[in-house]
N, C-alpha and C positions, 0 to 999 in steps of 0.2 A: 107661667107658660114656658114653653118650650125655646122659644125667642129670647125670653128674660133672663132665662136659667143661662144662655149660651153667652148672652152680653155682658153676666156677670164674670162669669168666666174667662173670659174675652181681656174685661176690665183688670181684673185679677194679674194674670199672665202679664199681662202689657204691664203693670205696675214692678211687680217681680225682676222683669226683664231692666226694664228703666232704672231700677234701685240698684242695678251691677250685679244682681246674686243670680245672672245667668252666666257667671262665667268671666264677665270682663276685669272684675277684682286690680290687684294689686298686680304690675307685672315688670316691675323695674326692679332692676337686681342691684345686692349691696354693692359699694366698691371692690375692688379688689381689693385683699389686706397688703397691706404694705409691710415693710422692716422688715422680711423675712432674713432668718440668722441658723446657719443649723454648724453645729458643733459635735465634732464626734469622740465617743470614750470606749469605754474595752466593750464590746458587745453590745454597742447603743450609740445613737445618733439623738443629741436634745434640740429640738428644735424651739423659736420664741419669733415672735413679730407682733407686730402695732395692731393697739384692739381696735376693730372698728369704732366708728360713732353711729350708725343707724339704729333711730330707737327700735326697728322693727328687727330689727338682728335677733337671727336665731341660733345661729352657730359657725364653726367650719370644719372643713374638709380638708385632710390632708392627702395626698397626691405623692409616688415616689417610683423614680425609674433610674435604671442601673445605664443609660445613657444619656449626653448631655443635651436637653432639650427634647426630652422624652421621647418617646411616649410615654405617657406618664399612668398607674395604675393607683385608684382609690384605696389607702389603706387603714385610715381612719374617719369617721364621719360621727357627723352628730356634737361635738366636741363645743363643750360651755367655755371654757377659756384659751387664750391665746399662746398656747405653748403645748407641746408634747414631746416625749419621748419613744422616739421606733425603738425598741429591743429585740426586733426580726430583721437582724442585718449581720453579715458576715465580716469580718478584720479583716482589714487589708483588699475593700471593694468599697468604692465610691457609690456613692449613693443621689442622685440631684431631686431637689424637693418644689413642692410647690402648695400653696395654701389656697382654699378657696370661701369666701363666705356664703351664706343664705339666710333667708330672710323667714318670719313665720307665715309666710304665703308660698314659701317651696322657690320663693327666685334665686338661684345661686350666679355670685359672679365670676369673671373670667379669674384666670391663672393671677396669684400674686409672681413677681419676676423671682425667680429659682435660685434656690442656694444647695450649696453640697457641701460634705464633709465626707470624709475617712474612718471608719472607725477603726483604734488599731490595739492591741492584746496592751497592757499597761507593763509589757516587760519588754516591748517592741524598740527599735532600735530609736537611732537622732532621727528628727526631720534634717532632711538636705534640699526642699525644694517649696517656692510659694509659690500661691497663686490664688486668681481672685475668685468670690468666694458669690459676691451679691453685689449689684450697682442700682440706686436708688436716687431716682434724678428726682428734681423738685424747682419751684421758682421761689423766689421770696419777694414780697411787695416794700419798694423804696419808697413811696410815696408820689400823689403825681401821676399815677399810672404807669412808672416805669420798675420794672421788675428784673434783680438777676438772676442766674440761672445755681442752682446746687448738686452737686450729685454726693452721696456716700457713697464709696467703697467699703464693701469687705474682705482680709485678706488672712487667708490660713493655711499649715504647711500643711505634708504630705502624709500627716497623723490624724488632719482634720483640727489642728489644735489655732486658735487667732494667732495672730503673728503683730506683734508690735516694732516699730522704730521700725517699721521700710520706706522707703518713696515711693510714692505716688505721682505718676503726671498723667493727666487726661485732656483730653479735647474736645472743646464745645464746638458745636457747630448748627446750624439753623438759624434763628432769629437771633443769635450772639455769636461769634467765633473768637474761641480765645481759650490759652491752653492754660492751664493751673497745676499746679503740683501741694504736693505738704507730706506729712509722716504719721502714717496707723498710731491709734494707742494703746492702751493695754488690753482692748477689747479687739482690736486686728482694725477698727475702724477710721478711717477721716472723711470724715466732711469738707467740702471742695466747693466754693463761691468766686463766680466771676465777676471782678471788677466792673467789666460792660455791663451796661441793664439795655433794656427794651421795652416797649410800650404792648399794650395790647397785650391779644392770647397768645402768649410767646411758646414757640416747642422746636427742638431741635434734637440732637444725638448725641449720647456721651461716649468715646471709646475712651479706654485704657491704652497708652501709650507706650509704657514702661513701670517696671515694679523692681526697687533695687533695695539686696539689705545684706549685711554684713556678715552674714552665713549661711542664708538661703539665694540658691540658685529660682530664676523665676522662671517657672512650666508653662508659659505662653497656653500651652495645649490641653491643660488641666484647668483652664477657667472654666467657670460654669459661666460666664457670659464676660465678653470682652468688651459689647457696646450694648446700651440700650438707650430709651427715647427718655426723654424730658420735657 
């Protein structure tokens, strides 16, 4: 009957709908990638950061604008591993990058925090000047429930090259205050732990204080970020 036919129907729809395959699906996006590192060479900028862990991970996005803190322009997508290299960049132009993940349901997440580099001709003069590159805050669990605070710095000259043996000082602030220093390695990089801990969902702000080394002048002005959260 005409009645039966429409209840079926009815039943149907309502099932479909209820099972999620009207649309409600998946809709939480990966993290942001973190560790973003970009390093520049004669006519290229290589870029590497931390692979995600979501098993539904599908890929990422890379992002790149000729001013600090964009806006920022899609220049590669779709991308199976955690690194690239731009070779559509001009020497002697800063370039600020940014990463983004997504998932196999199309959820892409926000901006990983930005890095930049220089690329410069490989017959190009000394660097004479640093500056910071990436800042990557983090907590780490003492046990207890109480937790301190991390940040890495990255720091590289005006060729876009890492920069080892400078000083670093930073200052924590939010749920810990307290200032730390130490010295880049061979990678341009230090990682920064505060003695204080805290309890609970700790988050606060990292600024870069000062950046001193032994033949580089520090570009305050040329950071691609001088604070961010933790």
């Amino acid at each position: 009957t005409v009645d039966g036919a429409f209840a079926s129907y009815y039943s149907q729809v309502s099932q479909y709908l209820n099972n999620g395959s009207g649309g409600g699906g998946d809709t939480t996006p990966p993290s942001a990638p973190s560790g973003l590192s970009a390093s520049g060479g004669d006519g290229s900028v290589s870029l590497d950061w931390s692979n995600n862990g979501e098993s539904d991970l599908d890929g990422y996005n890379v992002h790149r604008s000729t001013s600090n803190g964009g806006p920022y322009t899609e220049i590669a997508s779709g991308l199976s591993s955690s690194a690239y290299t731009d070779n559509s960049v001009s020497n002697g132009t800063t370039y600020y990058y940014v990463v983004t993940a997504f998932d196999d349901s199309g959820n892409e997440s926000g901006n990983s925090s930005q890095a930049s580099a220089t690329p410069q001709s490989s017959g190009g003069g000394n660097p004479t000047s640093v500056s910071v590159s990436s800042i990557v805050g983090g907590t780490v669990s003492q046990g207890r429930g109480n937790k301190s605070a991390t940040a890495t710095i990255t720091l590289t000259d005006d060729t876009g090259s890492p920069v080892s043996n400078a000083s670093v000082s930073v200052t924590f602030s939010g749920s810990i205050n307290e200032s730390v220093s130490g010295t880049t390695n061979g990678s341009g990089n230090v990682t920064l732990e505060t003695v204080t801990t805290s309890r609970g969902g700790i988050s606060g702000t990292i600024c870069v204080d000062s950046v001193s080394h032994g033949s580089l002048s520090y570009d305050s002005g040329s950071n691609a970020e001088t604070c961010d959260g933790w």
